[in-house]
Backbone bond lengths (Angstrom), bond angles and torsions (degrees), N, CA, C in turn:
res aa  C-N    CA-C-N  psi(-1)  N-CA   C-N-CA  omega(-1)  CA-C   N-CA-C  phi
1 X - - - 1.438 - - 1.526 108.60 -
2 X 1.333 106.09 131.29 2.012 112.82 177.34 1.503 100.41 -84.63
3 X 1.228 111.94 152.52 1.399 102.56 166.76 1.629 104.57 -133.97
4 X 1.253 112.07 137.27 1.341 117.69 -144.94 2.048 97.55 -87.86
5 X 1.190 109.97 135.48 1.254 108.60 -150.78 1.904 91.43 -104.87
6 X 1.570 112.22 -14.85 1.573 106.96 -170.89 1.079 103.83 -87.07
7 X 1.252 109.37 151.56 1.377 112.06 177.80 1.953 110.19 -77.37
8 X 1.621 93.38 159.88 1.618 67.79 -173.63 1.810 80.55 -143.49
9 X 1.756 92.88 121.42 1.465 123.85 -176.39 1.667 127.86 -53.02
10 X 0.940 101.68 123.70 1.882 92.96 -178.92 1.561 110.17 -164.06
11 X 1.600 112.46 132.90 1.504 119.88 -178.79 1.473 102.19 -107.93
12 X 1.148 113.49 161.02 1.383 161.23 159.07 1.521 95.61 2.14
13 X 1.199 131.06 117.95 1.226 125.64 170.58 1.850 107.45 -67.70
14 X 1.421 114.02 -18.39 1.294 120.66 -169.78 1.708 91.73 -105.88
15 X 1.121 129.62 53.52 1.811 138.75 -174.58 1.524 77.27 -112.02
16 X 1.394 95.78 127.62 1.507 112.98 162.94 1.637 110.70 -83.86
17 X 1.331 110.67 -18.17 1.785 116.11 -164.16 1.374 96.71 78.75
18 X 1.322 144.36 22.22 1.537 119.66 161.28 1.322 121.34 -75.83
19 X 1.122 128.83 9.24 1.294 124.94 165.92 1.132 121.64 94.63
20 X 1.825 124.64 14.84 0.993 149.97 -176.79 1.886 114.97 -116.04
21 X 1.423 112.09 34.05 1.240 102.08 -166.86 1.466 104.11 -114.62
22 X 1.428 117.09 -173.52 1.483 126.35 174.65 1.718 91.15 -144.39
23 X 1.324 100.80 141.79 1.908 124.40 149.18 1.041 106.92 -71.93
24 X 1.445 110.29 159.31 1.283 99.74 171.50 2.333 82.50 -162.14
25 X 1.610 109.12 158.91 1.101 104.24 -167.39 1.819 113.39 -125.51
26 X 1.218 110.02 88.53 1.639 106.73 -154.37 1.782 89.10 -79.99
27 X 1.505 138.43 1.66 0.742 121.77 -166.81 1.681 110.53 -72.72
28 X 1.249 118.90 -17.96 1.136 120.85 165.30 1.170 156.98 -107.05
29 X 1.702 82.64 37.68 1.830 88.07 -170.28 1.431 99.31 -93.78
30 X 1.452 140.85 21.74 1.199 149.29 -179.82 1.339 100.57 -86.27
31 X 1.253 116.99 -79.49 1.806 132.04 160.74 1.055 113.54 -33.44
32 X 1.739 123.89 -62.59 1.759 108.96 -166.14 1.544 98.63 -125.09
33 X 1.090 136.70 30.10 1.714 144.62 151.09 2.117 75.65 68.39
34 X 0.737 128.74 45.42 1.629 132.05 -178.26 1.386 119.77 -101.42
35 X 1.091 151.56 171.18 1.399 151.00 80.99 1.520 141.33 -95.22
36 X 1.624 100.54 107.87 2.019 90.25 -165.19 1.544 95.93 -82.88
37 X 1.597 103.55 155.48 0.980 125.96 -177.06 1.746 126.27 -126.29
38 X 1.208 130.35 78.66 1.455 144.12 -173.86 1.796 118.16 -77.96
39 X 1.247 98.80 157.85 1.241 103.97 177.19 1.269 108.09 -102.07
40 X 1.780 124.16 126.56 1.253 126.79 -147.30 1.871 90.85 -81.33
41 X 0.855 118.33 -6.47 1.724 119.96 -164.93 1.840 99.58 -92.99
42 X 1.206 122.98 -37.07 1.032 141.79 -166.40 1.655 116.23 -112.99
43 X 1.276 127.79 50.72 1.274 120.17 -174.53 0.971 128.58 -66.28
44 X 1.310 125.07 -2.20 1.521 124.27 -177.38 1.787 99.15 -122.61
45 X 1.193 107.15 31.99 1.721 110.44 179.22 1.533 102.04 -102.50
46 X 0.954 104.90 -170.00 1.629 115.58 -178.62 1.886 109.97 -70.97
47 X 1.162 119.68 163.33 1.170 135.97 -115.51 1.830 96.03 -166.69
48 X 1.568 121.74 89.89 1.318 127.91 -154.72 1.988 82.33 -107.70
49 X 1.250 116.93 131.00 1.380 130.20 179.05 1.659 102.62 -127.49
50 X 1.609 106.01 113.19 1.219 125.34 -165.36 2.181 109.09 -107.10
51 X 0.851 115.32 142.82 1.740 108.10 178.51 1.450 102.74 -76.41
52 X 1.458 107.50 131.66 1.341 114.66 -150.28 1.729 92.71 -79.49
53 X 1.134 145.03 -0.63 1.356 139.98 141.54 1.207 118.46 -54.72
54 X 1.175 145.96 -50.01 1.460 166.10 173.11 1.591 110.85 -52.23
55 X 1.413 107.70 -58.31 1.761 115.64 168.70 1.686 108.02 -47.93
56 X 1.598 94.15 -68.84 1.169 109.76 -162.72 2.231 106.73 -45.95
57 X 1.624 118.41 -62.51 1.194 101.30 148.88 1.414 149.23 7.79
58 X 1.707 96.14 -78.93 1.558 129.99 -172.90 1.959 93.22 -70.28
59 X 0.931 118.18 -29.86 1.800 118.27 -174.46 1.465 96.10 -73.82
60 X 1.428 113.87 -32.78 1.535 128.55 -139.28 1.879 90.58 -78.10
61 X 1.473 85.37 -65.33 1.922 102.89 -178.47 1.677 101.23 -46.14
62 X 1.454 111.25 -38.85 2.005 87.63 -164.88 1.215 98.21 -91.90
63 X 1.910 138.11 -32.11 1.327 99.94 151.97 1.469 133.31 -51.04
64 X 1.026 145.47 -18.04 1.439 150.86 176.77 1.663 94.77 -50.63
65 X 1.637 106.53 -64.48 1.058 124.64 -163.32 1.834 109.81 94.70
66 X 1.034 123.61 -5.77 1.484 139.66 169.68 1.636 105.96 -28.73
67 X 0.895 99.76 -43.26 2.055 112.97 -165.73 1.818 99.86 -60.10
68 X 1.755 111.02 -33.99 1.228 117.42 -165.05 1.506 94.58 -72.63
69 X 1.587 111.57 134.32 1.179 119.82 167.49 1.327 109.27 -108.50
């Protein structure tokens, strides 16, 4: 079995396309316990890699909606 080492890019099923989004690549938090995080406007820019406990969290709070004050 290969195990595919690229990350493979995908936004927000809730992405309006305004031009305000980020990719992000959960395919590898198996391999490197990771999640990279890109700016969908800028694909060849830098590339923020978060501990896929930590992401997962941070997803957790804005579904909550908790963050909204």
């Amino acid at each position: 079995m290969t195990t595919d080492t690229s990350p493979r890019w995908c936004t927000s099923s809730h992405s309006d396309n305004g031009g305000q989004c980020v990719e992000v690549a959960t395919n590898l938090v198996t391999l490197h316990g990771t999640v990279p995080v890109r700016d969908s406007k800028n694909v060849g820019g830098p590339v923020l890699s978060f501990p896929a406990e930590s992401f997962a969290s941070f997803v957790s709070v804005l579904k909550e909606g908790s963050w909204v004050r």
